[in-house]
BANUGU-827464 format. One record per residue (C-alpha): x, y, z. Coordinates in Angstrom, 3 decimals. Layout:
BEGIN
{{X Y Z}},
...
# end
This chain:
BEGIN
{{42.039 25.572 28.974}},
{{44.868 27.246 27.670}},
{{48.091 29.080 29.002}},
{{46.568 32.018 28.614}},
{{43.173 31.689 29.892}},
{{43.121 34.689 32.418}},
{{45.413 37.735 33.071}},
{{45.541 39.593 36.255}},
{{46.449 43.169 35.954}},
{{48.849 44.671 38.857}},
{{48.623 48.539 39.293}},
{{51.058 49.834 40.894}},
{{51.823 52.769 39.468}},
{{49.796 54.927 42.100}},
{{49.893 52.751 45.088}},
{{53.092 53.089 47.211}},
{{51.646 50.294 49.019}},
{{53.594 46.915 46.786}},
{{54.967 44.037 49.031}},
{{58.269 44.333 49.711}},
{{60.368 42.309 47.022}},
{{61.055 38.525 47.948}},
{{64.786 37.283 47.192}},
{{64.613 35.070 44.635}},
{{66.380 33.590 41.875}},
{{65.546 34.027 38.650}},
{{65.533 31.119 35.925}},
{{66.468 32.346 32.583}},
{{63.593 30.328 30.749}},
{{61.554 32.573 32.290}},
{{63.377 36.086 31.954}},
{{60.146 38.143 31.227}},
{{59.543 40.563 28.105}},
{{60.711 44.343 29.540}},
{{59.610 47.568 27.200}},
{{60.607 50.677 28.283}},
{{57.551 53.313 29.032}},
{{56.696 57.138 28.705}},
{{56.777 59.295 32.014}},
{{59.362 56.859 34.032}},
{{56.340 54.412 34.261}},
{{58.130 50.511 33.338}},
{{55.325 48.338 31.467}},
{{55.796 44.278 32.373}},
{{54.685 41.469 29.987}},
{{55.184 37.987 31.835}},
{{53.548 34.657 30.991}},
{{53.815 31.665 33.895}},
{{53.048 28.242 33.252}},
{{53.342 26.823 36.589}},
{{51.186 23.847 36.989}},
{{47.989 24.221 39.203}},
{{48.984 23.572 42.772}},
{{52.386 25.071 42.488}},
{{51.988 28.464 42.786}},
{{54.764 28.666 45.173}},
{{57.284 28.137 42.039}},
{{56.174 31.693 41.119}},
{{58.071 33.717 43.738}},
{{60.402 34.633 41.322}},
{{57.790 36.754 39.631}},
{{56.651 38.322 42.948}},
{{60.084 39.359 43.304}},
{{59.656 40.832 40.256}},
{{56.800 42.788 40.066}},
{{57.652 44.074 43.744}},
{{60.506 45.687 42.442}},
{{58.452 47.841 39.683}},
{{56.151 50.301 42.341}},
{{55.394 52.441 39.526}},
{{54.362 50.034 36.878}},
{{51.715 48.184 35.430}},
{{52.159 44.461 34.929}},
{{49.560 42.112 33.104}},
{{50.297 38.341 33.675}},
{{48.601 35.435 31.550}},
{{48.392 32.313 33.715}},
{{45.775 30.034 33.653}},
{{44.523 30.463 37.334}},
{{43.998 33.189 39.705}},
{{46.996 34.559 41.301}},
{{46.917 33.745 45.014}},
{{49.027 36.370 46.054}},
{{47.132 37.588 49.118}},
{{48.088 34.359 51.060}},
{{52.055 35.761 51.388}},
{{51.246 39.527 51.610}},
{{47.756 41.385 52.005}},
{{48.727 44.350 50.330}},
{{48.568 42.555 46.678}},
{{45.080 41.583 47.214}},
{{44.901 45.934 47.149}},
{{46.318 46.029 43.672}},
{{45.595 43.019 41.352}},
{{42.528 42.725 39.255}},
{{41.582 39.635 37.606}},
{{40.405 39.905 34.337}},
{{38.819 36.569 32.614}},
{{39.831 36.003 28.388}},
{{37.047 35.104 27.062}},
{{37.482 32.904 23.338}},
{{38.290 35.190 20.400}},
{{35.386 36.135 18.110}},
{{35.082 34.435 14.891}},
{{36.615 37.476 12.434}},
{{39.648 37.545 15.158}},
{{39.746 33.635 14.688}},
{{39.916 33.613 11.076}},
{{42.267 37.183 10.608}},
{{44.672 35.092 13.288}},
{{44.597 32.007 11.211}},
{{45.382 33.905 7.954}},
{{48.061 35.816 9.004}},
{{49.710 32.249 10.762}},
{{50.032 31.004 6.936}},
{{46.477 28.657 7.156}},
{{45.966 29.133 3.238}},
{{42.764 27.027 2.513}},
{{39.702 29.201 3.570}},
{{37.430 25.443 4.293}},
{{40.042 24.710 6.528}},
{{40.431 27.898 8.216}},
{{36.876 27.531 8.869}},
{{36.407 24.184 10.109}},
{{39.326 25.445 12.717}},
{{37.949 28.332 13.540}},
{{35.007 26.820 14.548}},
{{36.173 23.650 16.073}},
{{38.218 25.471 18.234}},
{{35.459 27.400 20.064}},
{{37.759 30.473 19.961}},
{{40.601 29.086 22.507}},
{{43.883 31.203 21.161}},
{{45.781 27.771 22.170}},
{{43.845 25.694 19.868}},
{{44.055 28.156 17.076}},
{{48.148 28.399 17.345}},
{{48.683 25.089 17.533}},
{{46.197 24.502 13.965}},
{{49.033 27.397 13.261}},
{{52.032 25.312 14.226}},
{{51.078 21.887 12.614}},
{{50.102 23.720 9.334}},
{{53.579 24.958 9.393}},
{{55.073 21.409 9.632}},
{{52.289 20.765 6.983}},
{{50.756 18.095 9.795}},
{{46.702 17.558 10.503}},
{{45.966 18.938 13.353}},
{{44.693 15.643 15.561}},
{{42.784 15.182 18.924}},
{{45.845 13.180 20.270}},
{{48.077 15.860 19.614}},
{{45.516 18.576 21.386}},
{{45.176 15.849 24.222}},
{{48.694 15.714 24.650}},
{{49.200 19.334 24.870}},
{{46.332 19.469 27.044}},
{{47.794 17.016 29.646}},
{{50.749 18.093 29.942}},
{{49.584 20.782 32.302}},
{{47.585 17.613 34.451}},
{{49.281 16.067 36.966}},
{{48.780 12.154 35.935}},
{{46.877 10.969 38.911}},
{{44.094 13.218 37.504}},
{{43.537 12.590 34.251}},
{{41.329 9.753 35.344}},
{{39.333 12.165 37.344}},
{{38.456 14.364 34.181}},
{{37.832 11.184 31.599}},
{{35.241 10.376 34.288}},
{{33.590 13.862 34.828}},
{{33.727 14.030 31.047}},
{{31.080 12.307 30.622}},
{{28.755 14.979 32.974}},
{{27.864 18.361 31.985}},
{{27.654 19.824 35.350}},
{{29.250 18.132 38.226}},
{{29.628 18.835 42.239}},
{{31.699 18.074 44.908}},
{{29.080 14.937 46.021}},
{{28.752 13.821 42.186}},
{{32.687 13.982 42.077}},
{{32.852 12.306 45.165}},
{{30.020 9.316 43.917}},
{{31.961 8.899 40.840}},
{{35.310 8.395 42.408}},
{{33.696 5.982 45.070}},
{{32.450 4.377 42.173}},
{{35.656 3.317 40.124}},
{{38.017 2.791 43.287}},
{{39.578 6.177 43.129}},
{{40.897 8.571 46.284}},
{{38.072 11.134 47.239}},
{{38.530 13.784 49.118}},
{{38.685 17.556 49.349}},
{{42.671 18.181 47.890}},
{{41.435 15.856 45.259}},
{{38.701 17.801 44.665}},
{{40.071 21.920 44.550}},
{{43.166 20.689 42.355}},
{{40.540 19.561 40.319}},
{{38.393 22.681 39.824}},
{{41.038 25.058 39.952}},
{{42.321 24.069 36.354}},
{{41.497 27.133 33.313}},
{{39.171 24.516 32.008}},
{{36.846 23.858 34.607}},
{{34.426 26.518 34.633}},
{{31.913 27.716 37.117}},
{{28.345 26.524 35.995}},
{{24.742 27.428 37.920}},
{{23.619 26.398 41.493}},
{{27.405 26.449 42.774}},
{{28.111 23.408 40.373}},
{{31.120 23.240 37.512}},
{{31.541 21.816 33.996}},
{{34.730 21.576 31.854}},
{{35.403 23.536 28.436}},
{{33.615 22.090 25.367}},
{{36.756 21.251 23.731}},
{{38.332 19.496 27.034}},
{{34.972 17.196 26.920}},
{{35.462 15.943 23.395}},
{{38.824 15.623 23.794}},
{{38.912 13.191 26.907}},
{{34.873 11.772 26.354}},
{{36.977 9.629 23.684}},
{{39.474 8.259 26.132}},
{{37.093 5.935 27.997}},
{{36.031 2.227 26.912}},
{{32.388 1.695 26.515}},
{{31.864 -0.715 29.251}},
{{33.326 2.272 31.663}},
{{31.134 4.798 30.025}},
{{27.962 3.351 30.142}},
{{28.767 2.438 34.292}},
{{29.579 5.985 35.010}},
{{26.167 7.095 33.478}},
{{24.572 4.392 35.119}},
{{26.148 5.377 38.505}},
{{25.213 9.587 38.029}},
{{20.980 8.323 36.770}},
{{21.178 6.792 40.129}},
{{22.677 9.770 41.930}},
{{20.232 12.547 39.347}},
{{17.292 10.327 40.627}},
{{17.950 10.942 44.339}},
{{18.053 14.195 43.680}},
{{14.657 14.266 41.656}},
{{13.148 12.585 44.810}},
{{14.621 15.223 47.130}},
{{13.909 18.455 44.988}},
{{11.302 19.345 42.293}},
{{13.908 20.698 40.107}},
{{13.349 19.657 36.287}},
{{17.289 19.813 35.983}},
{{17.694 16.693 38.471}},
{{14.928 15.002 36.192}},
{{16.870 15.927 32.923}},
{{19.888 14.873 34.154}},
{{18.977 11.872 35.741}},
{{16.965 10.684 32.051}},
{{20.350 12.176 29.896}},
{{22.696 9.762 31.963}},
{{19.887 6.428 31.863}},
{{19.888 7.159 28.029}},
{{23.652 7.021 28.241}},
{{23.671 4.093 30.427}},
{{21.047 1.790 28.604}},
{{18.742 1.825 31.133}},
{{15.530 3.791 29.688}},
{{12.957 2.172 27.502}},
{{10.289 4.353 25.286}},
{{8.246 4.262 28.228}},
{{10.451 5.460 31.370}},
{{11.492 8.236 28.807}},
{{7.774 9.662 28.695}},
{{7.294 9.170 32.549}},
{{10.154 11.522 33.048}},
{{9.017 13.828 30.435}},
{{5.733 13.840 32.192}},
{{7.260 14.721 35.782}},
{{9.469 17.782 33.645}},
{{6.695 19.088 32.087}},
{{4.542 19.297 35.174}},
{{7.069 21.011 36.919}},
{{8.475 23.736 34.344}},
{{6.535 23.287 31.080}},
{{7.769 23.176 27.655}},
{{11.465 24.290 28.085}},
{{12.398 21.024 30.245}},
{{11.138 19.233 27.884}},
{{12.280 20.647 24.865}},
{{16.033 19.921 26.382}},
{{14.718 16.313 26.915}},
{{14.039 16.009 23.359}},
{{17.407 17.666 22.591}},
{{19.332 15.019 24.059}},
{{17.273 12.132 23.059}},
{{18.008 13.214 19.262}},
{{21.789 13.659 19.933}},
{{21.749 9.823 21.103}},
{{19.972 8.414 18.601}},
{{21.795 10.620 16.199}},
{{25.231 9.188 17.800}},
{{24.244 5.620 18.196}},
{{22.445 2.563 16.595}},
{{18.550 3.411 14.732}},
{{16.038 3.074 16.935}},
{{12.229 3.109 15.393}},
{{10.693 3.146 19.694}},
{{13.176 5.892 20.633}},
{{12.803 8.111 17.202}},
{{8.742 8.290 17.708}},
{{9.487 9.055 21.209}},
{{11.415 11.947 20.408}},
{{8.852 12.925 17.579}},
{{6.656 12.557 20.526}},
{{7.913 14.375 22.874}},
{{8.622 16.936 20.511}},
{{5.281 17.263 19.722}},
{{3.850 17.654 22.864}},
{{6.569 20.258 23.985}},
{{5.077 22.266 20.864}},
{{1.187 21.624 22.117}},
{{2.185 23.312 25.026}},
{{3.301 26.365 23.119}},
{{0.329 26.316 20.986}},
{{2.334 26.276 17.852}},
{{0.387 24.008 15.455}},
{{2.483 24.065 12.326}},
{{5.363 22.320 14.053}},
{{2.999 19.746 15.739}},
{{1.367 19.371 12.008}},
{{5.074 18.776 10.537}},
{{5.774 16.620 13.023}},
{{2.672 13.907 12.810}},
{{2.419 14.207 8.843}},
{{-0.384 11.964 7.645}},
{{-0.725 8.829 9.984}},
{{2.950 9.076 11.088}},
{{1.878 6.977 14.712}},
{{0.748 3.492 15.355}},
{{-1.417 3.241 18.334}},
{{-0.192 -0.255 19.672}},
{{2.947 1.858 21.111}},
{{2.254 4.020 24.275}},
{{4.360 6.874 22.439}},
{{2.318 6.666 19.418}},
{{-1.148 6.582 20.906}},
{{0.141 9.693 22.722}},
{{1.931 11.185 19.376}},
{{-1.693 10.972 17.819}},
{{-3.294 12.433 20.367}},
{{-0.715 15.941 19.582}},
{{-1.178 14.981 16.170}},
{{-5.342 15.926 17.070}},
{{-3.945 19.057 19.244}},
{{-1.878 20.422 16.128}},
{{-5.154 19.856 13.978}},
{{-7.848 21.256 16.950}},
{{-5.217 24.706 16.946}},
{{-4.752 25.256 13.608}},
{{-9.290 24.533 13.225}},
{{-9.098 21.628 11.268}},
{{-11.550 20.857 14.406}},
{{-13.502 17.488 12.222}},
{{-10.164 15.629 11.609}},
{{-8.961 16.702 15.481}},
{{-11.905 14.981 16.713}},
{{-11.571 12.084 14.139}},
{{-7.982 11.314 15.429}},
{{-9.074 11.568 19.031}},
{{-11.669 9.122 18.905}},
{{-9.611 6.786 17.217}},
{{-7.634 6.600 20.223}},
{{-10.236 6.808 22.903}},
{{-11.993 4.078 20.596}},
{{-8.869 1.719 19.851}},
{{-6.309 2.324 22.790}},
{{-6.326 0.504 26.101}},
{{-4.659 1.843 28.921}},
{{-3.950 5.597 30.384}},
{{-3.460 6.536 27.031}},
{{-7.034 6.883 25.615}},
{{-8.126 9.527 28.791}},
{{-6.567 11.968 27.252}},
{{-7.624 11.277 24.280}},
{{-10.852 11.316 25.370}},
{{-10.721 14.026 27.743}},
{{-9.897 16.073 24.326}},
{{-12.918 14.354 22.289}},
{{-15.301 15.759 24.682}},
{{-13.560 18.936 24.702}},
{{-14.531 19.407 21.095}},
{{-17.787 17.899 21.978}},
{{-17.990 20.923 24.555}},
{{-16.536 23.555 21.638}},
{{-19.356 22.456 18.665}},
{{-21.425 23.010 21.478}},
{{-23.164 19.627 22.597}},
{{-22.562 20.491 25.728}},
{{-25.146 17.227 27.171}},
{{-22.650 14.532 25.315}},
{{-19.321 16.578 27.045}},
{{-20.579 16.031 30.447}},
{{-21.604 12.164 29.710}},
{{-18.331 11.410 28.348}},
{{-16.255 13.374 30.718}},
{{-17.785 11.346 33.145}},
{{-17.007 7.902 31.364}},
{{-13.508 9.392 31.358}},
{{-13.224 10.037 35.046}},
{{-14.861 6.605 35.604}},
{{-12.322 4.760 34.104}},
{{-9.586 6.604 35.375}},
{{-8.032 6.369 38.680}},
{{-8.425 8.346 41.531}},
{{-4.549 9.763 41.960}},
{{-4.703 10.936 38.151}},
{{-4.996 14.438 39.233}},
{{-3.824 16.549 36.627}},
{{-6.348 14.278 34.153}},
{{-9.407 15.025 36.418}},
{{-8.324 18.546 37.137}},
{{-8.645 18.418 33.186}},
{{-12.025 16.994 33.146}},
{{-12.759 19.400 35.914}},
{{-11.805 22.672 33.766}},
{{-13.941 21.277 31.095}},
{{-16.914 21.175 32.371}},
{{-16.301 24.636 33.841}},
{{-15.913 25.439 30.080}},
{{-19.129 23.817 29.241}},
{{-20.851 25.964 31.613}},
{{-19.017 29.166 30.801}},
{{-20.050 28.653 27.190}},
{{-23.814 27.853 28.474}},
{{-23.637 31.174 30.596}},
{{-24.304 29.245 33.491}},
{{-21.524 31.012 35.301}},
{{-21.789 29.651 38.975}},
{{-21.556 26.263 37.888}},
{{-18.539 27.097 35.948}},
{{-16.861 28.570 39.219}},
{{-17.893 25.520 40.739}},
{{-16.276 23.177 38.396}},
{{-13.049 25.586 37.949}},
{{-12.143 25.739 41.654}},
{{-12.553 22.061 41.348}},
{{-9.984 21.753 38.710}},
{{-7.668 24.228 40.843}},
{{-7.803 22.263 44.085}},
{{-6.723 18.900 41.259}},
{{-3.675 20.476 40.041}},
{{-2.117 21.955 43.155}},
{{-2.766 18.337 44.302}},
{{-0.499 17.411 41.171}},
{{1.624 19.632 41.595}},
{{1.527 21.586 38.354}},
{{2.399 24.805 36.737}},
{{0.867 24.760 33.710}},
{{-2.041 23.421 35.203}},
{{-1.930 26.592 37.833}},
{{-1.483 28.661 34.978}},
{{-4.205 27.184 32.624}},
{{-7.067 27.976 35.931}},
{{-5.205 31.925 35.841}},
{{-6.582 32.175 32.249}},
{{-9.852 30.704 32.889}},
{{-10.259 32.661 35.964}},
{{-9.734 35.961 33.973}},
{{-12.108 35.101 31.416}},
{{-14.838 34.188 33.854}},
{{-14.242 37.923 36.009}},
{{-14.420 39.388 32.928}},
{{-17.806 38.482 33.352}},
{{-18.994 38.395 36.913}},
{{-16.367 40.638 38.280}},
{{-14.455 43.011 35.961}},
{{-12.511 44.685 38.434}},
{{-11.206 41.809 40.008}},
{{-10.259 40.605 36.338}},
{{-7.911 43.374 35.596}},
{{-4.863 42.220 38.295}},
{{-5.907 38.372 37.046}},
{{-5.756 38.731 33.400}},
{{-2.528 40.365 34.025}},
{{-0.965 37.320 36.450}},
{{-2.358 34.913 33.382}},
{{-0.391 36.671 31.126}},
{{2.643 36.547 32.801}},
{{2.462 33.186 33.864}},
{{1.523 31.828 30.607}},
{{4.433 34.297 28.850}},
{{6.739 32.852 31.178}},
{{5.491 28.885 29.985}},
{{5.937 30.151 26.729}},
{{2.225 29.620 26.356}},
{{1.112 31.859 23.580}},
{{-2.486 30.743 22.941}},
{{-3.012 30.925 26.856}},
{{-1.639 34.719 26.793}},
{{-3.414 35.620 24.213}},
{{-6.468 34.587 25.584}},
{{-5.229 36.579 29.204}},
{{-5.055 39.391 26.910}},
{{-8.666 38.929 25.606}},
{{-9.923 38.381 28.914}},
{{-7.873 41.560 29.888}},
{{-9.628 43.896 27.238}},
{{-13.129 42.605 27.815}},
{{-13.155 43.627 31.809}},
{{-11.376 47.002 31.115}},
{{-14.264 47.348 28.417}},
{{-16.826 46.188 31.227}},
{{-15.793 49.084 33.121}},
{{-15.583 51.924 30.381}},
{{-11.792 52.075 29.927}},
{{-11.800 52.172 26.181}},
{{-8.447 52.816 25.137}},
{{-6.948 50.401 27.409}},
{{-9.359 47.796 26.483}},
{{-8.027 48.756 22.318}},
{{-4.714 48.217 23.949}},
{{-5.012 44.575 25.017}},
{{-7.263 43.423 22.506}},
{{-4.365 44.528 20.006}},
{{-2.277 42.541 22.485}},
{{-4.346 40.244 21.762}},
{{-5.428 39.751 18.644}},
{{-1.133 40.222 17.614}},
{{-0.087 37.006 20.072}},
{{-3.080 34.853 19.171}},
{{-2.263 35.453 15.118}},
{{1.272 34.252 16.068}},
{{-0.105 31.300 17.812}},
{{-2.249 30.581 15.118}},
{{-4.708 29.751 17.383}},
{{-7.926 30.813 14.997}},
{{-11.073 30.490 17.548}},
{{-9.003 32.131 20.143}},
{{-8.317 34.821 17.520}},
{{-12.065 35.155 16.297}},
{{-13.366 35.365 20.263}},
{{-10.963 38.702 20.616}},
{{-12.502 40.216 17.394}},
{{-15.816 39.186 19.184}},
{{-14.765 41.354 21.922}},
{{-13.572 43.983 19.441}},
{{-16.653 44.598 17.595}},
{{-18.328 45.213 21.202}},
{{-16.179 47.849 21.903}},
{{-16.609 49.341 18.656}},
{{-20.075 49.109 19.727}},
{{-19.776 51.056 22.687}},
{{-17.759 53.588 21.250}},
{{-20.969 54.033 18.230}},
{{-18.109 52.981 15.774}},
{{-20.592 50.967 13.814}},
{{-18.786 50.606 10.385}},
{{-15.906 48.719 12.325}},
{{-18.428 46.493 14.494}},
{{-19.600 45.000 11.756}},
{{-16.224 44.510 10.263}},
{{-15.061 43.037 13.089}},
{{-18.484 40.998 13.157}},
{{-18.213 39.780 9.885}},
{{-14.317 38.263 10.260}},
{{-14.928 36.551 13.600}},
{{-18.487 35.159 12.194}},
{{-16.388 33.699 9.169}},
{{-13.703 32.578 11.376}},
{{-15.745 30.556 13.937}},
{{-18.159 29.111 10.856}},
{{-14.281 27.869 9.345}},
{{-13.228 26.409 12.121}},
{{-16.387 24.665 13.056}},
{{-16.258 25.702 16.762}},
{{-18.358 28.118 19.390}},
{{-21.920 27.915 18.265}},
{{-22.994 30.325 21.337}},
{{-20.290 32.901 20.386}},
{{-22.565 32.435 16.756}},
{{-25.660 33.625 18.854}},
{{-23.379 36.342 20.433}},
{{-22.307 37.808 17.325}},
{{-26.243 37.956 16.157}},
{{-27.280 39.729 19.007}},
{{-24.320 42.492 18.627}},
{{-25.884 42.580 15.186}},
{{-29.213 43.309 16.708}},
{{-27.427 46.191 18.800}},
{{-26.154 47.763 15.677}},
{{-29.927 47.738 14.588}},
{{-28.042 46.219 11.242}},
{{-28.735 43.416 9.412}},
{{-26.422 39.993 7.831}},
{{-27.883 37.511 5.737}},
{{-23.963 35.668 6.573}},
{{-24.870 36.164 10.309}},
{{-28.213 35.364 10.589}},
{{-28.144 32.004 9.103}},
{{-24.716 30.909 11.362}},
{{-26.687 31.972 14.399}},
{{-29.694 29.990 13.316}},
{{-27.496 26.788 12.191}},
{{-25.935 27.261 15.598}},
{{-29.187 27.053 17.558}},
{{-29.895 24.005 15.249}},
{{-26.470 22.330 16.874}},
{{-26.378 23.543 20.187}},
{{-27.476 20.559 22.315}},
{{-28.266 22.220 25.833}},
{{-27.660 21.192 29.234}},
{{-30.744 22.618 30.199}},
{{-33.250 24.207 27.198}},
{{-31.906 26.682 24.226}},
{{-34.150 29.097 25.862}},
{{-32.762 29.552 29.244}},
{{-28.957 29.143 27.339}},
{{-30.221 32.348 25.253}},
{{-31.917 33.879 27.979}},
{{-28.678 33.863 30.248}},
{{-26.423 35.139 27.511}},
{{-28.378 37.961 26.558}},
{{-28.730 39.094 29.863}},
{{-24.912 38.855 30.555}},
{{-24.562 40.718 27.441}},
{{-26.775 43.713 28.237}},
{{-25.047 43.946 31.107}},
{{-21.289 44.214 28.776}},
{{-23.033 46.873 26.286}},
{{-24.683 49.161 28.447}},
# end
């Protein structure tokens, strides 16, 4: 952006290969700064300020530099030098070297010693200017002439380094944040303006047009403000509408999350998105690439409705949205401080789904009564797609008080009234009945129901589905097939580390630690159980916690550490007895008691309440029979 946004660095002092110097005159406004240096070496300071395109103009300083073949120059322009094209040789001996924007303590010491006396306003400067040495001397120059420094004076200095047939060009493109040579093309089209590929590298070879990912560019933060400001409304809001409709082309053509973000920034821009097309893009993001996509998403719906009129549909939205980006990371107190109280109304589709987070934020941090109380008030009073999930997560809790009979009946009203393409839902439905059986023991019906879920979400597409049947798939190897566990667990935790999935990892890890205990590696087992136990604490995901101290106290078991089994016995019994959840892990925690040939008033009477709860798919006796048999086979 400014004069001097790059310097190229000519050694020549070694290579007796220089062009040849080029006749030339030499203008005096541009005699450059000589200093005499040790050893017979000359030492060249030169600044050009050719405009882009007109690199030619610069022979004079290739006549120059020629001359000194044992010197080192450094240039500041603000583009490459494209010497090569008139002799090969300098292509040998230059070296571009980018200037970055000066770090604050340089800002502020510059700004000081240029006579900016008022420390607020040396801040706000130093800051506004996003470390550009042109910005900063020209906040220098107008506090001389005791003048505010304004945007049209920046703009003007700016353009006088843009050829006018341009400037049009960069309002327009101001309005992206990264832009290609089709989207520069489609927005020229668009407005009547000549397209083409001159057009196009004048353009991008300015200092302030920067290289951005996927061979794309953007301009410099301060150019954006600066020209964003220039265009009228009505010419805004058709640019955006003309890039959501070239962002949604792309969407169709790729499954990359940026085309979706882009294509729902520029319909917010244009007008175009309601509440609800705002949540069906969120919905395509987050199937694709998980809480990050839509995290931005919710970014730059609060910086519109943050620069534009109130809107009570848009902020729950965002709350939304919000919400349900944190459900995916497992992090309850932001979805609790998000839906405080009865922050939703359910006649909205954003706030049926904002209540149904609202029961996610309560079911991870074991308030497990009021998570179940929330989502049956939307599976009872919510029509539409809404309620499924709502009561997809009702029987879920069904499933994790352990009436496993009344999960199965009203998973199946769920899939009944849903339709048949809703595949991540039913893959949903699917993984919780394999749940329900995993919890009953009953572990080939829970393989059954799991590979059912995995053939619904590769139908749909989904990555945090594919990652949610990793974990599940660990935990049940830990089981049948410890071996095959190990290299699993491991691909869970990854994948769910990469989501940014902590609960999920965490449970990975627990699955992890129980299959190297299944096949006698005690230390590593202590290793990811500590993994373990330290990710789900920062998840505050409490059952998840209280199932790896489960798995704790049975490797103290097996290593005859029975002081710390029944430490560990005692905190996971308390925790699963708070949170109102696992009854069989209850009955689990007895018979490790029974093991320990110790007894527990504490855990005696929550296994026996638990076997009071526990409403069976089959009988209480062939549940108990199943697990103690697995469980011999862990201990032994």
């Amino acid at each position: 952006m400014a004069p001097a946004a790059r310097a190229a660095v000519i050694d020549s002092a070694t290579n007796d290969s220089a062009p040849r110097a080029e006749p030339a005159f030499l203008p005096r406004s541009r005699v450059p700064v000589m200093t005499g240096a040790a050893s017979g070496v000359d030492k060249v300071e030169a600044s050009t300020f050719n405009p882009p395109g007109q690199a030619a103009s610069d022979v004079w300083l290739r006549d120059l530099v020629a001359q000194l073949d044992r010197g080192l120059v450094v240039i500041a322009s603000r583009e490459p030098l494209p010497w090569h094209q008139y002799a090969s040789e300098w292509g040998r001996i230059i070296r571009q070297l980018p200037l970055e924007g000066l770090p604050m303590d340089a800002r502020m010491e510059l700004l000081t010693d240029g006579g900016v006396t008022d420390p607020r306003m040396r801040q706000v400067i130093a800051k506004a200017s996003v470390g550009v040495p042109f910005y900063l001397h020209l906040a220098v120059d107008s506090e001389s002439r005791r003048q505010v420094v304004s945007q049209d004076e920046i703009m003007q200095r700016f353009l006088q380094h843009v050829d006018p047939d341009e400037r049009r060009y960069l309002e327009l493109l101001s309005i992206t944040r990264t832009f290609d040579f089709e989207l520069f093309t489609r927005l020229a089209q668009a407005f009547h303006l000549p397209a083409g590929q001159i057009a196009w590298e004048r353009l991008t070879s300015y200092s302030f047009v920067y290289p951005a990912p996927e061979s794309r560019f953007q301009l410099h933060q301060l150019m954006t403000s600066v020209l964003r400001v220039r265009l009228s409304a009505a010419i805004s809001q058709e640019a955006h509408r003309v890039l959501h409709d070239l962002w949604n082309e792309r969407a169709r053509g790729s499954n990359a999350p940026t085309a979706l973000r882009e294509a729902a920034y520029h319909g917010l821009g244009s007008g175009v998105l309601s509440s609800d097309r705002l949540l069906d893009y969120a919905d395509r993001i987050a199937a694709l690439g998980g809480s990050q996509g839509v995290s931005g998403l919710v970014a730059d719906l609060r910086d519109f409705l943050e620069q534009g009129e109130p809107d009570e549909a848009l902020d729950q939205t965002a709350r939304c949205l919000a919400a349900e980006a944190a459900v995916l990371l497992g992090d309850a107190e932001k979805i609790n401080t998000l839906t405080p109280g009865r922050s939703w109304s359910l006649t909205s589709r954003a706030g049926a789904r904002l209540a149904v987070a609202a029961g996610h934020g309560r079911r991870i941090g074991g308030q497990t009564a009021e998570a179940l109380h929330i989502y049956s008030s939307v599976w009872d009073g919510r029509e539409g797609p809404e309620r499924h999930p709502a009561g997809l997560w009702s029987a879920d809790l069904h499933m994790a008080q352990g009436r496993f009979r009344r999960a199965f009946l009203l998973a199946d009203e769920v899939t009944a009234s849903s339709p048949a393409d809703a595949h991540v839902l039913r893959g949903d439905l699917a993984r919780l009945l394999h749940l329900a059986s995993r919890f009953s023991y009953d572990f080939e019906r829970a393989e059954r129901h799991l590979r059912d879920a995995e053939a619904r979400y590769r139908q749909a597409g989904t990555v945090i589905g594919a990652a949610l049947v990793k974990t599940n798939l660990a935990e049940l190897l830990a089981w049948t097939d410890p071996v095959s566990a190990i290299a699993v667990a491991r691909e869970a935790v990854e994948a769910n580390t990469d989501l940014g999935a902590l609960h999920e990892a965490g449970k990975a890890f627990t699955a992890l630690g129980q299959a190297q205990l299944a096949i006698g590696h005690f230390n590593d087992a202590r290793t990811s159980l500590d993994h373990a136990c330290r990710t789900l604490d920062t998840a505050g995901y409490r059952s998840g916690r209280a199932r790896a101290e489960l798995v704790r106290a049975s490797l103290h078991l097996r290593l005859r550490q029975a002081d710390q089994a029944m430490a560990s016995l005692r905190w996971a019994v308390d925790e699963l007895v708070a949170v109102e959840v696992y009854p069989t892990l209850l009955m689990v925690a007895e018979y490790l008691l029974g093991m320990l040939e110790r007894t527990d008033e504490t855990i005696s009477a929550a296994a026996q309440q638990a076997r009071n709860d526990i409403e069976p798919l089959d009988s209480l006796e062939a549940l108990e029979a199943r697990m103690n048999d697995h469980l011999r086979g862990l201990l032994t």
